[in-house]
C-alpha positions as CSV (number, residue, x, y, z in Angstrom):
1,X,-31.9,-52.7,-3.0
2,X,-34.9,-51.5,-5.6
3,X,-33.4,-52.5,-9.2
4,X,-35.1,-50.6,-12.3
5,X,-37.5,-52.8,-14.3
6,X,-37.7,-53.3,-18.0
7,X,-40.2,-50.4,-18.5
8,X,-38.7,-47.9,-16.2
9,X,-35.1,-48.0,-18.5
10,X,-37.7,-47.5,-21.6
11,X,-39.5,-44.6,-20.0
12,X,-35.6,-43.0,-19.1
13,X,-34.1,-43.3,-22.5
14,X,-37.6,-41.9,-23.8
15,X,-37.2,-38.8,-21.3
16,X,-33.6,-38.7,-22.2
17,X,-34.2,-38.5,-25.9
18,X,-37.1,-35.6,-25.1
19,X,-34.1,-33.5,-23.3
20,X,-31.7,-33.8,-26.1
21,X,-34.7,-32.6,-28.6
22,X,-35.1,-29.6,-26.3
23,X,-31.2,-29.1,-26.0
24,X,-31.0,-29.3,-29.9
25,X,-33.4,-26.7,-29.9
26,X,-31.7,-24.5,-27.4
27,X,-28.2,-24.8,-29.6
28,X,-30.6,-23.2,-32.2
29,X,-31.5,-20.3,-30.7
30,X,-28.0,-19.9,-29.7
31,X,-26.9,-19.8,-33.3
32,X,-29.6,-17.8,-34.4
33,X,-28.3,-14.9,-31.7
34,X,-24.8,-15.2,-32.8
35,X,-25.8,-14.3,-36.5
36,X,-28.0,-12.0,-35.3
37,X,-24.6,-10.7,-33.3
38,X,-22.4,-10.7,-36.3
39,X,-24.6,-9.0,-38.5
40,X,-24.9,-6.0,-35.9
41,X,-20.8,-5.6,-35.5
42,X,-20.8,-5.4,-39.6
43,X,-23.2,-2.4,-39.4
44,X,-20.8,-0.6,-36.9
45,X,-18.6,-1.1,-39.4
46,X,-19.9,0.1,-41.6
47,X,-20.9,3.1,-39.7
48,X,-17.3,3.9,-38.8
49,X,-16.4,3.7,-42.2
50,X,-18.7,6.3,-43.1
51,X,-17.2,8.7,-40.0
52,X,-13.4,8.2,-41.5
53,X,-14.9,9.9,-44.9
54,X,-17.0,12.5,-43.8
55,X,-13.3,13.5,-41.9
56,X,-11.6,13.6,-44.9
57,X,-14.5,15.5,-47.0
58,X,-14.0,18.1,-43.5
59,X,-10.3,18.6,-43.9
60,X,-10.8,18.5,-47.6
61,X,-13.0,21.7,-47.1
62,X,-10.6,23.5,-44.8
63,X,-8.2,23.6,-47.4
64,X,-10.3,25.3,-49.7
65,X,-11.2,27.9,-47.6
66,X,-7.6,28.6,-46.8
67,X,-6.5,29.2,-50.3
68,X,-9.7,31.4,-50.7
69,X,-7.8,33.6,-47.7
70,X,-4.9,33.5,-49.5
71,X,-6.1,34.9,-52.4
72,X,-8.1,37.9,-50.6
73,X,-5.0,39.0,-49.1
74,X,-3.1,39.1,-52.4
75,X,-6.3,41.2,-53.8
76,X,-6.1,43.4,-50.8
77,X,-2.2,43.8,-51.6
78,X,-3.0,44.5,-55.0
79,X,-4.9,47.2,-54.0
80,X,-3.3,49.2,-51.5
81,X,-0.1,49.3,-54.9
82,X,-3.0,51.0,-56.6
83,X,-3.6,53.8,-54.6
84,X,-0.1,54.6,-53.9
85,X,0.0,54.9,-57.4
86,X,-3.2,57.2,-57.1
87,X,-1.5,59.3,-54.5
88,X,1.3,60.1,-56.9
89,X,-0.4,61.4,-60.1
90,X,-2.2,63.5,-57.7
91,X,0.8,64.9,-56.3
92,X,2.5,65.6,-60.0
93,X,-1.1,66.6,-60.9
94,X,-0.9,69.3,-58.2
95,X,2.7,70.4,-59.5
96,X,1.3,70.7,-62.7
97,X,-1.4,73.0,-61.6
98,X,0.8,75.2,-59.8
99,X,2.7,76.3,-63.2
100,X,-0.4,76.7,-64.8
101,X,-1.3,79.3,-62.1
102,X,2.1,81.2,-63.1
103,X,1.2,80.6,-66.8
104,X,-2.6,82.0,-66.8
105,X,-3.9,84.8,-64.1
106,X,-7.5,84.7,-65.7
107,X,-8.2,81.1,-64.8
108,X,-6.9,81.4,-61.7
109,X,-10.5,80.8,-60.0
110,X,-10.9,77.9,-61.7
111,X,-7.0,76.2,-60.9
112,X,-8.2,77.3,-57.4
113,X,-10.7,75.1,-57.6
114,X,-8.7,72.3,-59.2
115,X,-6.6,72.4,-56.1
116,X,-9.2,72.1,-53.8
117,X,-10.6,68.9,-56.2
118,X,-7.2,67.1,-56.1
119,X,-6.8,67.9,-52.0
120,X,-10.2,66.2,-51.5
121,X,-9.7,63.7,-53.7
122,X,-5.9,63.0,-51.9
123,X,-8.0,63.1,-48.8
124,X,-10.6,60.7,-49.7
125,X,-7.7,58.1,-51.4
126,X,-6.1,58.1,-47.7
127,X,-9.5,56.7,-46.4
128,X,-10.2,54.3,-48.8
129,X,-6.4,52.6,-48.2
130,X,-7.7,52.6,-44.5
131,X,-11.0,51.4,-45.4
132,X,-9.5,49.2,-48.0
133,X,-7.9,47.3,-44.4
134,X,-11.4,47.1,-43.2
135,X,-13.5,45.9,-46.4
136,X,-14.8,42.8,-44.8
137,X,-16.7,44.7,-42.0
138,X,-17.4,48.1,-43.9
139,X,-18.8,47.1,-46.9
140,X,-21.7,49.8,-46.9
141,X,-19.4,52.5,-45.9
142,X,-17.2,52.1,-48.8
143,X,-20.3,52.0,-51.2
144,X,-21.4,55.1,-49.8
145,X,-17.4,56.7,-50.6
146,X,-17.5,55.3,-53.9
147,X,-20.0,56.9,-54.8
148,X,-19.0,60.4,-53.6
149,X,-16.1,59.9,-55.6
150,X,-17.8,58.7,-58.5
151,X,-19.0,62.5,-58.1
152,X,-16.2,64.1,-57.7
153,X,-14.6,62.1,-60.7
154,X,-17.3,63.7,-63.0
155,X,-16.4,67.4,-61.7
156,X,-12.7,67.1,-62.4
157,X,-13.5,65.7,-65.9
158,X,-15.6,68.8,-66.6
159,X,-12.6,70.8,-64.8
160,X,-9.6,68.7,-67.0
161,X,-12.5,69.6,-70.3
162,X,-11.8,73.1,-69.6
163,X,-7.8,72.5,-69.1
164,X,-7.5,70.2,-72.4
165,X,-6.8,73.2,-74.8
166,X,-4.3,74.4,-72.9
167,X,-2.8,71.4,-71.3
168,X,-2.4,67.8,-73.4
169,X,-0.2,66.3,-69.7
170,X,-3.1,67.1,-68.0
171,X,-5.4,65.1,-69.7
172,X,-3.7,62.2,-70.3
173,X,-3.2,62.0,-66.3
174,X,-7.1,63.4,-65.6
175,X,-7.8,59.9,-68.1
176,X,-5.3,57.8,-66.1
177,X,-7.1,58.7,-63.1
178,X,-10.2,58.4,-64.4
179,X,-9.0,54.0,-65.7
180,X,-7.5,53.8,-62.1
181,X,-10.7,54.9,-60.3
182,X,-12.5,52.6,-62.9
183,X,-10.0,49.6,-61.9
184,X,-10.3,50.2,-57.9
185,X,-14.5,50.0,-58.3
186,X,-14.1,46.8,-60.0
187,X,-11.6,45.1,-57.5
188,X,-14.1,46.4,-54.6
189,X,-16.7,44.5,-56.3
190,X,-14.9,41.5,-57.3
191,X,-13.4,41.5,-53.1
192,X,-17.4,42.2,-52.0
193,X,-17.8,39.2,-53.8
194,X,-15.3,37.0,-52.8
195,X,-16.3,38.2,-49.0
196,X,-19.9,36.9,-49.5
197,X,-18.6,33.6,-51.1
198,X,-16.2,33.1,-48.0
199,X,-19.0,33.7,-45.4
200,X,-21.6,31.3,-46.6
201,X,-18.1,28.8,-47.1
202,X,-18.2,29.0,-43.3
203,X,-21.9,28.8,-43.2
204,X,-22.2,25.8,-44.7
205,X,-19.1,24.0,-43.2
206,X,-20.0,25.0,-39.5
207,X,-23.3,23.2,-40.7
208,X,-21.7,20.0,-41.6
209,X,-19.8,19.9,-38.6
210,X,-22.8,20.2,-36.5
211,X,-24.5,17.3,-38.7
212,X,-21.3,15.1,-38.3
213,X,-20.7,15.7,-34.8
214,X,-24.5,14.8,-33.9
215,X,-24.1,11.6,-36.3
216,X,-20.9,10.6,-33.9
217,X,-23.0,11.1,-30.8
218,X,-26.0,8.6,-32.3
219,X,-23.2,6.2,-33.5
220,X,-21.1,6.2,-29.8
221,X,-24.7,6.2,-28.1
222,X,-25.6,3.0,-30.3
223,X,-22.2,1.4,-29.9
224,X,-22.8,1.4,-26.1
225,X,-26.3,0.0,-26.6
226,X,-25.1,-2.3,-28.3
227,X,-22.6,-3.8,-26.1
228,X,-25.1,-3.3,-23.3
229,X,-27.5,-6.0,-25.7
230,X,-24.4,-8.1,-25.9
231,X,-23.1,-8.2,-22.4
232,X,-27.0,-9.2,-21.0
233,X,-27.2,-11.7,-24.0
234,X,-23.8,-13.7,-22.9
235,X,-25.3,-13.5,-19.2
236,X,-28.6,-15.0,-20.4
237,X,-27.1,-17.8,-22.7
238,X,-24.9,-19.0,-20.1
239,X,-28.1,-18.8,-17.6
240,X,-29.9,-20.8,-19.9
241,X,-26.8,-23.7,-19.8
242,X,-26.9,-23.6,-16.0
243,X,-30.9,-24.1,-16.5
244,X,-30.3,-26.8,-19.0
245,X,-27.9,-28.4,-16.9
246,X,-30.0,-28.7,-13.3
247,X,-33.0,-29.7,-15.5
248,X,-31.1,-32.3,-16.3
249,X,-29.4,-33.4,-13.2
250,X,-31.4,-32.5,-10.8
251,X,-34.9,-33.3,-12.0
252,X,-34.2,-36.4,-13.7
253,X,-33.2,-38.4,-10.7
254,X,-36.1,-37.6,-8.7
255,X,-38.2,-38.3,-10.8
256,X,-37.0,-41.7,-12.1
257,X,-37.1,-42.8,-8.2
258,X,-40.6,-41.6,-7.7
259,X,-41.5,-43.9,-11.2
260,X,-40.1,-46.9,-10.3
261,X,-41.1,-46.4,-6.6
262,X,-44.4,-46.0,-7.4
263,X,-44.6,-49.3,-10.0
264,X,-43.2,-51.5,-6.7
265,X,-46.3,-50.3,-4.7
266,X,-48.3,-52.9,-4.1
267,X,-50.3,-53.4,-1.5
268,X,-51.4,-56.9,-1.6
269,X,-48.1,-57.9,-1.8
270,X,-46.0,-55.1,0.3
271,X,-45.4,-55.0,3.8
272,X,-46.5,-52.3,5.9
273,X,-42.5,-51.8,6.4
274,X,-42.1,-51.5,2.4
275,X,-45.0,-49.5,1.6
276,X,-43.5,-46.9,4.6
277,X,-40.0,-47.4,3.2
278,X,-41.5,-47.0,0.0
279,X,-43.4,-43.4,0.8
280,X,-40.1,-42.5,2.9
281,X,-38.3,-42.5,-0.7
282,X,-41.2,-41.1,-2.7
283,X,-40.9,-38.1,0.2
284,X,-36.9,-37.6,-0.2
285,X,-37.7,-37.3,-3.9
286,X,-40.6,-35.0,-3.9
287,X,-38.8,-33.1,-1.2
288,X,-35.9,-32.8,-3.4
289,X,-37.6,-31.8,-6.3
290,X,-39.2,-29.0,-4.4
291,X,-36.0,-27.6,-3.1
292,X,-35.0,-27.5,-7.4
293,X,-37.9,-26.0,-8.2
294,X,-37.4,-23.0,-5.4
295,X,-33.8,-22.8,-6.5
296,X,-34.5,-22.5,-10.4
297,X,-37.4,-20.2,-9.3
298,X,-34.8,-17.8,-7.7
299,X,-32.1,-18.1,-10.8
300,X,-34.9,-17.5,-13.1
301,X,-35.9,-14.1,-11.0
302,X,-32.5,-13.2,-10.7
303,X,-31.6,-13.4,-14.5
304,X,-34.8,-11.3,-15.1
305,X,-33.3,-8.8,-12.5
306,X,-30.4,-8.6,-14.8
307,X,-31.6,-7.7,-18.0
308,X,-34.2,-5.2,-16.5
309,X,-30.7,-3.5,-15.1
310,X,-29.1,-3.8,-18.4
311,X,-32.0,-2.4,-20.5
């Protein structure tokens, strides 16, 4: 039996001291990839955080626009109890024109013609309370009507001018009408306006849902990178212990025979049987060495094939 010599125990606890440097080393890295780890998952948090808000700034803005639809119906409401008030004082307005016919036969031309004012006017108040439905979409059209009736107001003032000696009623309902027409032009104006506000109100919020939605996609794609990184990292780290640990099992042996083998060589003093029995060892050991080196040669390639799958 070969026992170890003085010098071949020194030259083992030397190697042995070099593998725990390089193992220290290793525990190093490993730490450093952890932090590194850590300080990722705190940006997803972050990043989620940031997700949960930009929700609540969405429903937030739903909301708004919900009570701006609630107050457009109650303008539209307002409106349509405006011009059945219209549609009255043109019906007693037409009753009052019809005594005055009885009452004067020389100004029957012109109460003729008052008639025909008020039955246009009537007409045109029936299609601004349907138009008054449909403001949203026919904005020019009513323009266009208000306008002709801006017209028409300014003929029956002339007309009621004309009537004002003879009849005070008249006037004070020609001036009501007059107020009224006055009132409906404003709350078109004041609804055009509130139309245009709501539109670019779902202008701007579609746009911020497109924004957030392609913010999501980046942060899910990112996520799944990121546990990708993670998954080949653990595979790699527990590669490198199953390196770490045939280095030093596997190697070390070997190569401690082949040492002390090759200090007992001596060929003035071995027999030809030693010396053979001698090479016969140093050949197990080389032999065995080669076999670990093919075999870490083939892990090695292996874990490479990993993370070229992973990224």
């Amino acid at each position: 039996m070969i026992t170890p010599k003085k010098n071949d125990i020194i030259y083992y606890n030397k190697n042995l001291f070099i593998q725990n440097k390089e193992k220290e080393k290793y525990v190093i890295q490993l730490n450093t990839i952890n932090k590194e780890l850590e300080h990722q998952n705190q940006e997803i948090a972050k990043l989620t955080a940031e997700l949960v808000n930009s929700k609540k700034e969405l429903a937030f803005q739903n909301l708004e626009i919900e009570k701006k639809a609630v107050e457009l119906i109650l303008l539209n409401k307002k409106l349509s109890f405006k011009n059945c008030e219209i549609a009255i004082q043109i019906a007693e307005l037409n009753i009052a024109s019809r005594q005055f016919i009885f009452q004067n036969e020389e100004k029957e031309k012109i109460s003729a013609e008052f008639i025909i004012a008020n039955r246009e006017l009537a007409f045109q108040n029936i299609e601004n309370e349907k138009k008054a439905a449909e403001l949203i979409i026919a904005n020019e059209k009513l323009a266009h009507k208000n306008r002709e009736r801006a017209i028409q107001t300014a003929e029956l003032n002339i007309a009621n001018r004309q009537l004002a000696f003879q009849n005070d009623e008249k006037e004070k309902r020609a001036d009501e009408l007059i107020i009224a027409n006055k009132e409906l032009a404003f709350q078109n104006d004041e609804k055009e306006k509130r139309a245009s506000e709501l539109i670019i109100a779902n202008k701007e919020l579609a746009f911020q849902n497109e924004e957030k939605e392609k913010r999501s996609d980046e942060y899910i794609f990112a996520n799944n990178e990121l546990k990708k990184v993670q998954g080949y990292l653990k595979e790699y780290i527990i590669g490198l212990e199953k390196m770490m640990f045939m280095t030093s099992h596997r190697v070390r042996q070997p190569i401690t025979n082949i040492l002390g083998l090759s200090e007992l060589i001596d060929p003035n003093t071995n027999s030809p049987e030693e010396l053979k029995e001698y090479l016969d060892y140093i050949k197990q050991s080389a032999l065995s060495l080669d076999k670990f080196t093919n075999d870490l040669t083939s892990f090695i390639s292996e874990l490479g094939k990993k993370g070229e799958i992973n990224s």
